[in-house]
N, C-alpha and C positions, 0 to 999 in steps of 0.2 A: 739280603742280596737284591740288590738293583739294576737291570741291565740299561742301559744310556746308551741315545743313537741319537745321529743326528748328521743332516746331508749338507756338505760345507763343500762342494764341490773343485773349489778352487783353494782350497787350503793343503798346504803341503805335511803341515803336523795339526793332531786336534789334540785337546787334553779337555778333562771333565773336571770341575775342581768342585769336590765336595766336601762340605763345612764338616769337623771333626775338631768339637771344643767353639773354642774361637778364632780359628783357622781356617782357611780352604783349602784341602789339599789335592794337589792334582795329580792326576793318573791319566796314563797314557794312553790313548783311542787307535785300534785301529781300523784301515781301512778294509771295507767289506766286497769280497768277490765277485760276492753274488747280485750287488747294488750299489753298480758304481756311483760314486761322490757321497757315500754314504759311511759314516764312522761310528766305532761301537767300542762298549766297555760295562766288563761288568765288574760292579761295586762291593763285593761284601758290607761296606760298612753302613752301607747306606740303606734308608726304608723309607717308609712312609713318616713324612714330615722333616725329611733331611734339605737344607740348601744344597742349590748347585748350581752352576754355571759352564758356559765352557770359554775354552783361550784357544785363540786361532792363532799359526805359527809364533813369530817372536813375541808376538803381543804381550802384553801384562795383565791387560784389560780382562776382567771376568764379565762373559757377555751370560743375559739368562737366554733361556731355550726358547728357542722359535715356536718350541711345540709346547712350551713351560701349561702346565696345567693347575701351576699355583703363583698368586705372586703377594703374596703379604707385605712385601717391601716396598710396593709400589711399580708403578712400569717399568723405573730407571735400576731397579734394587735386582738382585739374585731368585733366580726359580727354588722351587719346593717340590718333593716328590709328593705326589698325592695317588693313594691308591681307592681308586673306583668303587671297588669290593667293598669297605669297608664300610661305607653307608646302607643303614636299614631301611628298605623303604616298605611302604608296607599299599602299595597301590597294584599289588601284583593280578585282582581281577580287572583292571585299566585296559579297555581296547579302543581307548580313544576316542573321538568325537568327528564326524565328516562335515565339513566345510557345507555342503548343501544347507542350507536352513535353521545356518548359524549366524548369532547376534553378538559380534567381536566388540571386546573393550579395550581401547588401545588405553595403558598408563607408565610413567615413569617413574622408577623405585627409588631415585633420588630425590621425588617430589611428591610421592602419592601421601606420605606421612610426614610427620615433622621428624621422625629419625631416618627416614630415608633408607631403611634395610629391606632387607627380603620378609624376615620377622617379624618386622613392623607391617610390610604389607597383607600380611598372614592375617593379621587381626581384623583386615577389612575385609577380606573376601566373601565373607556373608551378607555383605551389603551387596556386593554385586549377583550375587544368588538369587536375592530379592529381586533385584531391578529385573532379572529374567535374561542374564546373557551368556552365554553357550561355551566362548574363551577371549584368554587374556589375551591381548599381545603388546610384549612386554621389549621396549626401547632399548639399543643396545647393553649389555653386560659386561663386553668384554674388558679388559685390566686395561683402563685410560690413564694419563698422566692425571695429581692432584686428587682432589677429594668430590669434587663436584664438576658436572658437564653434562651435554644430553646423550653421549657413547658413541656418536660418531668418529671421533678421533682414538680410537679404539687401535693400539699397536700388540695387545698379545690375546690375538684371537679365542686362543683354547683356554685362557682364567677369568672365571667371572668377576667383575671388579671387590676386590676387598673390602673398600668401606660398604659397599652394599650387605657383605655376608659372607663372600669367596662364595667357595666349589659348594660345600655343607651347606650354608644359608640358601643358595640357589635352590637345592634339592630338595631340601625343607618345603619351598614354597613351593613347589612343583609337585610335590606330594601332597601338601595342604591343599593344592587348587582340585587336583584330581580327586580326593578323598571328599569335596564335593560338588563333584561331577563336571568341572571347571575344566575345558583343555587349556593348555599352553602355547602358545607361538612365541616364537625368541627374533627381535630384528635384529640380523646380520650385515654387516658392510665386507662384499668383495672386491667393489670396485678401487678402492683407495684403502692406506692405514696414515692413522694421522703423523704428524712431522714428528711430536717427542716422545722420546723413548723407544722410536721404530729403528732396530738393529739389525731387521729381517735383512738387508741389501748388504751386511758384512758378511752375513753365510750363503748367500751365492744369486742369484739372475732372477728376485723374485718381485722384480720391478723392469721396466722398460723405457726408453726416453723415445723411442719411437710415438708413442701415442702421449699423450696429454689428459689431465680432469682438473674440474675448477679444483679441486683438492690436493695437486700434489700429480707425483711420477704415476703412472698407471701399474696395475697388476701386470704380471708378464705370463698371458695366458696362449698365447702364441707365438714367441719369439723363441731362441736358442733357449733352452733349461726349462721350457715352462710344461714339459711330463712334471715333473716333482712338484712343479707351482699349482699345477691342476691338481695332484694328490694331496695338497696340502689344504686348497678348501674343499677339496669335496670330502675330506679328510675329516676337516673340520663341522662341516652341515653334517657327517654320520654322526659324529661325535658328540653333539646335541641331541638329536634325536634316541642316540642309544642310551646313551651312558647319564644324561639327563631325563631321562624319560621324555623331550621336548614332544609336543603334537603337529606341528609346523613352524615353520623358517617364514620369515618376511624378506626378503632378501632386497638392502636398499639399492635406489638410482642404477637397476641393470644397464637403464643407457649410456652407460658411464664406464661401464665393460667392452672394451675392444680386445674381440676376439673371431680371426677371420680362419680359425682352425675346420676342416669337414663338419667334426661334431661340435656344435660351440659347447661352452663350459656350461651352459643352461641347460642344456638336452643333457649332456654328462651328469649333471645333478640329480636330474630327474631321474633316470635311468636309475641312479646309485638310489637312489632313496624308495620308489619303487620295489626295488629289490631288498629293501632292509623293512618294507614298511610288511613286505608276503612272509620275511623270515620272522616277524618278531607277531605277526598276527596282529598287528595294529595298524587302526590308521593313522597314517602321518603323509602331509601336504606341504606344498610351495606355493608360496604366494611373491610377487615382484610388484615393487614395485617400479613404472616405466612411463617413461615421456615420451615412448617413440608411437603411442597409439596405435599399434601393430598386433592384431589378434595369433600372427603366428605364435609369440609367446605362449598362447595359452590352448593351440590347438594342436588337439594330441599326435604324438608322434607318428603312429601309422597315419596320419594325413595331411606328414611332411612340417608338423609345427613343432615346438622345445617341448612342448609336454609338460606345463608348467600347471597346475591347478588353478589361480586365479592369479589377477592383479590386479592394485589400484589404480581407479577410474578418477583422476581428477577432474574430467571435463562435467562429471555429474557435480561436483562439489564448485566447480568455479560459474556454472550452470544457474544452481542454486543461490551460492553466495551471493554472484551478481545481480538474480531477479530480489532478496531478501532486502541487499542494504544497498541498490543502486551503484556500490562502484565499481570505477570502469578504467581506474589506472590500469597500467602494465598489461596481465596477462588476460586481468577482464574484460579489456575492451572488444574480445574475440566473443561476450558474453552479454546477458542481460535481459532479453526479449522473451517473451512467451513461447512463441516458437524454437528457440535455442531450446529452452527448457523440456518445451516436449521432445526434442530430438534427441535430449541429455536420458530421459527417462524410459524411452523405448529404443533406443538403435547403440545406447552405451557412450557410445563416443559422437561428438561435434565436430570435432573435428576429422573427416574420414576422406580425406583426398581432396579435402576444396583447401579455399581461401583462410588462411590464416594471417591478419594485420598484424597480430601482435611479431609473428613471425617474420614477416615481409615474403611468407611463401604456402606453396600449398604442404599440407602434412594431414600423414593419417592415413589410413586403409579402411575400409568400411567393414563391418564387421556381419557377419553371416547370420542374422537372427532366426533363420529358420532352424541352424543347426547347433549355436553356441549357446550352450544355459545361461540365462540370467547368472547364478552364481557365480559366477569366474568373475565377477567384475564387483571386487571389494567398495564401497561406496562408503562418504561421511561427508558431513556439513560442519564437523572442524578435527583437526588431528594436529599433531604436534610440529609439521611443517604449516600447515596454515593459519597458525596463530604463533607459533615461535616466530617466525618470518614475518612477522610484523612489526612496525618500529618498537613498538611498545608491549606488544609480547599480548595483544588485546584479543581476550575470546568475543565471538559472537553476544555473549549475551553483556557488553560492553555497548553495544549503540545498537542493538533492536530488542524492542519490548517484547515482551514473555509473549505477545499472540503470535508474533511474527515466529517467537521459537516455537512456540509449538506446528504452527504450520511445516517449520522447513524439519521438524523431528518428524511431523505424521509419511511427509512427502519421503523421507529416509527410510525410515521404519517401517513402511506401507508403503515401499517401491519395489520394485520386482527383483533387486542385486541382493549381495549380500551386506549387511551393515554396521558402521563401526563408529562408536563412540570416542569419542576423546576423553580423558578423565576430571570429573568434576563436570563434563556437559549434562549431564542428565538432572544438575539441579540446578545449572545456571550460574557454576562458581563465580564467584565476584574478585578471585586472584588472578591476575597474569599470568601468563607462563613465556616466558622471555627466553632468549637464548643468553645460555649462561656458560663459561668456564673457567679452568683454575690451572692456567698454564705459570711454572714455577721459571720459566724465562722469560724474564720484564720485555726484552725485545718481542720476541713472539705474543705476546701479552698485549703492546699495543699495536703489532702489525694486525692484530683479530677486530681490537674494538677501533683503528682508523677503518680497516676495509668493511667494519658492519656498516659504517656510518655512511660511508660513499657507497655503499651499495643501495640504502635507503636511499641516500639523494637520489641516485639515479630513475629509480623508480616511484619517483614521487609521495614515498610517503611521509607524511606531518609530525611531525611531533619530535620529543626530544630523544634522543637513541639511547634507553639504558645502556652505560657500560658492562660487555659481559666476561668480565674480570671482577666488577665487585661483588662482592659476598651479600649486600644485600638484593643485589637484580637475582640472586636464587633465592634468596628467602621471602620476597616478593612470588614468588611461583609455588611454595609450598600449598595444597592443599590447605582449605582453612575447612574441617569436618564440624564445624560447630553450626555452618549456614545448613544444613540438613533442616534444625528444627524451625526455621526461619520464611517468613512469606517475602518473595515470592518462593524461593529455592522450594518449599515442602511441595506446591501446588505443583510446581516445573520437577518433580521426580516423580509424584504420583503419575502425571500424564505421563512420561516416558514409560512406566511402569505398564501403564493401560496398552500402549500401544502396542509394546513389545506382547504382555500378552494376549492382546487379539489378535498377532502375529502367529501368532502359538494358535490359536483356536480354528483360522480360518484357511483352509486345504487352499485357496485362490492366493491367499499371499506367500505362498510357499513354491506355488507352481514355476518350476523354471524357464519355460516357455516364453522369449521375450513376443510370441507374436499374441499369446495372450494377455499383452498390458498395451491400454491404448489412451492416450491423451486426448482431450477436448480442452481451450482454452476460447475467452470471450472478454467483452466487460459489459461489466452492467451498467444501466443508465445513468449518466451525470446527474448527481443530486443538485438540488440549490446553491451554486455560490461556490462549486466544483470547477477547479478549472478542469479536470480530467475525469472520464470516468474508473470505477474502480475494477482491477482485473482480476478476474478467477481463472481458476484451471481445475480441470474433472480428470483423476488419475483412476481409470476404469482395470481394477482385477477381476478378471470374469463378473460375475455378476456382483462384485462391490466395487464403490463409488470413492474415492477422497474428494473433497470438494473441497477449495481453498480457497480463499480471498487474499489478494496479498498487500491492500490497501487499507490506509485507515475508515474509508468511506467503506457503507453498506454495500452489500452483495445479495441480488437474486438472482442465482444461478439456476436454470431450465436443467433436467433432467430427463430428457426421452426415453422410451422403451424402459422406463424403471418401472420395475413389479409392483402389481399392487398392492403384493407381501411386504415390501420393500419397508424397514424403519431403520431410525436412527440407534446406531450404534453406539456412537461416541463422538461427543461436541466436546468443545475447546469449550465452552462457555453456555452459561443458561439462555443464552439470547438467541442461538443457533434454532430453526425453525424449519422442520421440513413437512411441506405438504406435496400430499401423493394423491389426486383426484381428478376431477373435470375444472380446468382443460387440459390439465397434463401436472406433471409434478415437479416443483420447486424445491431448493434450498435456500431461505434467508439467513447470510451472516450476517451480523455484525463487523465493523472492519477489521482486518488483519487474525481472519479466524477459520476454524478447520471444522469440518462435519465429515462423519465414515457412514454410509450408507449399507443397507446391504438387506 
C-alpha cells in the first residue's frame, strides 16, 4: 500500500497512474478537506519501486511527481516509489561536524572519477582524509535532463540524479564520508529550475512572470500560491538533511530569489532547519551563496538578520585572483592592489558601500567585525564557478607557477574565513573543468553553446569557447588521479597537506575574531635591471606571521615586534631565510614565495 498526494491546485480531476505489468493504471485522487488544492490516493498495488505518474483533467499525458523521489527514467521519464526506511545506514553515532574550523572540499561527482558515481567517489574519500579536510560539498544532485551537466539545471528537486547512483548511491556515499569523519554539504538551486523536463508550472503557481533571473521564470515565493511553493523547498532542504543524513545546504545565487514576503524564504529556512538540527541532535548549517554583499544574510535572527550560517565571499577570491595573475577584465577591474587585498583579508568584503566600476554604482554594506566571526564567510582561490566560467574551463594552476600557488593556498588556508578547495586544487590538476551539458533538444542545445560564446565576447575573454554540448568538453574535465605521483602535482599536495595541518595545530589560525587578523603590505627594493619593485604582504594571526612575496623578484620583508622566540615554521622553498636579531628581524624570499613565522 502506497498513499499519493499531490497539490494541483487548479485541476478539476487528478488520477495517479501506476505501472502494473506494462501498463499504467489510473486511479482516481481525490480532493482533500483539510488541504485545499491538495489530492490523494491510496494504492494497494503499489510499494517501494513501483512507476507512477499523475494526469491532470482531460489530459493523456503521464506527468512524474513534483515531489518524485525516484526518477530512473530520466527527467522527462515516470517517478518511482522509493521508501526511505529501507536503507541501512550504519552512521548512527554521527552528530555531525560545525562549520567553525572547518576545511571544505568543493567536488563534482560527474567529474571527480572517470565513472562519475557516488561509488566511484567513495573510493577517494581517503585521499581527502589525508589532505586534512573537515567536509565535502558536493554540486548539485538533483534529477537533471541527459547524462552529464554541472546540476544546475536541475527540474526534480527531491531525486538524486541517476546516472550518479539515484537515492541508494547518494546514501552510500554519505555514509562512507561520515564513517570517516567527513560531513556533507549538498548544493541546492531555489532560485530557478532548469527549462527541460520542468513540469512543476502544470500543477500549479510554482513560478512567477512578475520577477525575472538570468535563468528562466523566477520561483513564486511571494506571489498568489506561493504557501505551498515555500513548503515545497523548505520541504525540500529538510528532506536532505533528514532523510539523507546531509550536514549542510549551500544554497545557489540567493540574489536571484525575489521574495518581498515579512519573513523572506531564507529566515523560513533557517528557522526550519534549526529546529530539525535541536530534534535530530545534530549539527546541520546553511551556507549561501550571494552577490548582494549584505551581512544581514548571515546575522542572526534576534538581531533582525536571515539567520543563515555563513556565505560565500567572492570579493576575497576576486581579491586574490586579481593580485596572483594580474587580470583585470570584467569583474576584476574592482580588484588587484595591495591594499584591496588587505581589505579582502580583514573586513571580508571590498566592496561595502563605496565605489564599484565594474558595477557603475555603489554596492555593499560594511560588515560589523567587531561582532561577525571570521567563519561565516566561506572563502577559495578557485571553485567550480571561477574556473567553469572561463572560456576555457582553465584552473589557476593553468598560467601561475606552483610559488605563486602556494602563496595564494598559504594566504587561503592561513586566512582567518573558512576555506574551500575546489577539487583537483590541492595538487594542481592539469584538466579543465569546462562547463558542459547534455540537453536532448538540438534547439536548446545550441541556444546554450550561442549564448556561452556571446557571453565570453562580452566580457573579454581569449580563446576558443569549448562547445558545452560535446561529449569531449566533459571528458576534458574528468579528473586525471594519475598526476598525484607526478612533479610538480606531488610537491603542490604535500604543501596543501602542511598548511592545512598547521591550520590544525595553531589556536591563532582558528581564532574567529576578524579584529585579530591584521595586514601589513610593502615592497621591497628594486633589484638591478627591475623596472618595478617586488611586493610583499604580512598576514599577522596573533602572534603568527604569513609573509608573501608575490613577484618573481626577491623579497626582504621587515618584521617588527617579532619575538625573539620567533622561527620558521614553514617555507615554500629552501631559499626562504628568516633572520631574527640586531637590528630587527627580516624575511628573505626568493620571488613568488611564502614563509609562516611564528
Amino acid at each position: 500500500m502506497t498513499r499519493f498526494e499531490v497539490w494541483a491546485p487548479n485541476a478539476e480531476r487528478v488520477q495517479v497512474a501506476v505501472r502494473q505489468g506494462e501498463t499504467l493504471v489510473r486511479h482516481a485522487m481525490s480532493g482533500l478537506e483539510e488541504r485545499p488544492g491538495w489530492w490523494g490516493a491510496d494504492v494497494a498495488a503499489a510499494g517501494h519501486g513501483t512507476d507512477y505518474g499523475y494526469v491532470l483533467d482531460e489530459s493523456d499525458e503521464v506527468l512524474p511527481d513534483p515531489r518524485s523521489p525516484w526518477q530512473p527514467h530520466g527527467a522527462h521519464g515516470v517517478s518511482r516509489v522509493y521508501e526511505h526506511g529501507r536503507f541501512r545506514w550504519t552512521d548512527h553515532g554521527w552528530r555531525g561536524r560545525p562549520l567553525p574550523g572547518s576545511v571544505l572540499y568543493e567536488m563534482h561527482v560527474g567529474t571527480f572519477t572517470q565513472e562519475g558515481t557516488f561509488d566511484a567517489a567513495v573510493q577517494r574519500l581517503d585521499h581527502l582524509v589525508a589532505l586534512g579536510v573537515d567536509a565535502v560539498e558536493v554540486l548539485p544532485i538533483a534529477s537533471f535532463p541527459g547524462q552529464r551537466g554541472w546540476g544546475y539545471d536541475g527540474v526534480h528537486l527531491w531525486a538524486p540524479h541517476e546516472p550518479y547512483g539515484g537515492p541508494d548511491g547518494f546514501k552510500r556515499f554519505v555514509d562512507a564520508a561520515h564513517a570517516r569523519g567527513l560531513a556533507v554539504i549538498l548544493d541546492v538551486v531555489y532560485n530557478h529550475l532548469g527549462p527541460s523536463g520542468n513540469r512543476l508550472g502544470s500543477f500549479g503557481p510554482y513560478f512567477t512572470t512578475t520577477y525575472s533571473t538570468p535563468w528562466g521564470d523566477a520561483v513564486n515565493f511571494d506571489q498568489a500560491g506561493s504557501d505551498e511553493v515555500r513548503a515545497f523547498v523548505t520541504g525540500n532542504a529538510l528532506m536532505w538533511l533528514r532523510d539523507y543524513h546531509v550536514d549542510g545546504l549551500r544554497l545557489d545565487a540567493v540574489h536571484a530569489i525575489n521574495d518581498h514576503s515579512a519573513v523572506h524564504i531564507l529566515e523560513k529556512l533557517a528557522t526550519h532547519v534549526r529546529a530539525l538540527s535541536a530534534h535530530l541532535g545534530r549539527t546541520l548549517f546553511l551556507v549561501a551563496e550571494s552577490d548582494l554583499n549584505d551581512p544581514r544574510i548571515i546575522t542572526p535572527q534576534e538581531a533582525g538578520g536571515y539567520g543563515l550560517d555563513a556565505h560565500w565571499d567572492d570579493d576575497v577570491h576576486h581579491a586574490l585572483h586579481a593580485t596572483l595573475t594580474g587580470e583585470r577584465q570584467g569583474y576584476y577591474c574592482d580588484f588587484g592592489s595591495l591594499d584591496t587585498l588587505a581589505k579582502a583579508l580583514t573586513r571580508a568584503y571590498v566592496h561595502d558601500g563605496g565605489w564599484s566600476a565594474y558595477r557603475g554604482r555603489r554596492h555593499g554594506r560594511p560588515v560589523d567585525v567587531e561582532r561577525t566571526p571570521a567563519h561565516r564567510f566561506v572563502t577559495f582561490l578557485q571553485n567550480h564557478d571561477q574556473v567553469g566560467n572561463r572560456a576555457s574551463g582553465d584552473r589557476a594552476s593553468a598560467t601561475l607557477p606552483p610559488g605563486l600557488l602556494k602563496v595564494g593556498a598559504a594566504l587561503l588556508l592561513l586566512g582567518p574565513f573558512t576555506p574551500m578547495l575546489f577539487m583537483g586544487e590541492e595538487w594542481a590538476a592539469s584538466t579543465p573543468w569546462c562547463y558542459f551539458t547534455d540537453h536532448g533538444e538540438p534547439e536548446l542545445g545550441r541556444a546554450v553553446t550561442e549564448g556561452r560564446r556571446r557571453e565570453f565576447a562580452r566580457h573579454g575573454w581569449a580563446g576558443e569557447v569549448p562547445d558545452p554540448q560535446a561529449v569531449e568538453t566533459w571528458r576534458r574535465s574528468i579528473l586525471d588521479w594519475t598526476e598525484l605521483a607526478e612533479e610538480p602535482h606531488r610537491e603542490l599536495l604535500e604543501w596543501h597537506r602542511a598548511l592545512i595541518a598547521l591550520r590544525r595545530s595553531r589556536p591563532e589560525l582558528n581564532d574567529p575574531r576578524l579584529t585579530r587578523t591584521a595586514v601589513d603590505t610593502g615592497t621591497a627594493e628594486a633589484t638591478a635591471g627591475a623596472e618595478e619593485p617586488a611586493r610583499w604582504l604580512v598576514l599577522r594571526r596573533g602572534g603568527l606571521r604569513v609573509v608573501v612575496c608575490f613577484d618573481e623578484r626577491p623579497c626582504r620583508v621587515p618584521l617588527p615586534r617579532l619575538d625573539p622566540s620567533a622561527r620558521l615554521l614553514l617555507a615554500s622553498g629552501p631559499a626562504v631565510r628568516l633572520e631574527n636579531g640586531t637590528p630587527g628581524a627580516f624575511v628573505t624570499l626568493p620571488g613568488a614565495a611564502v614563509a609562516v613565522v611564528a
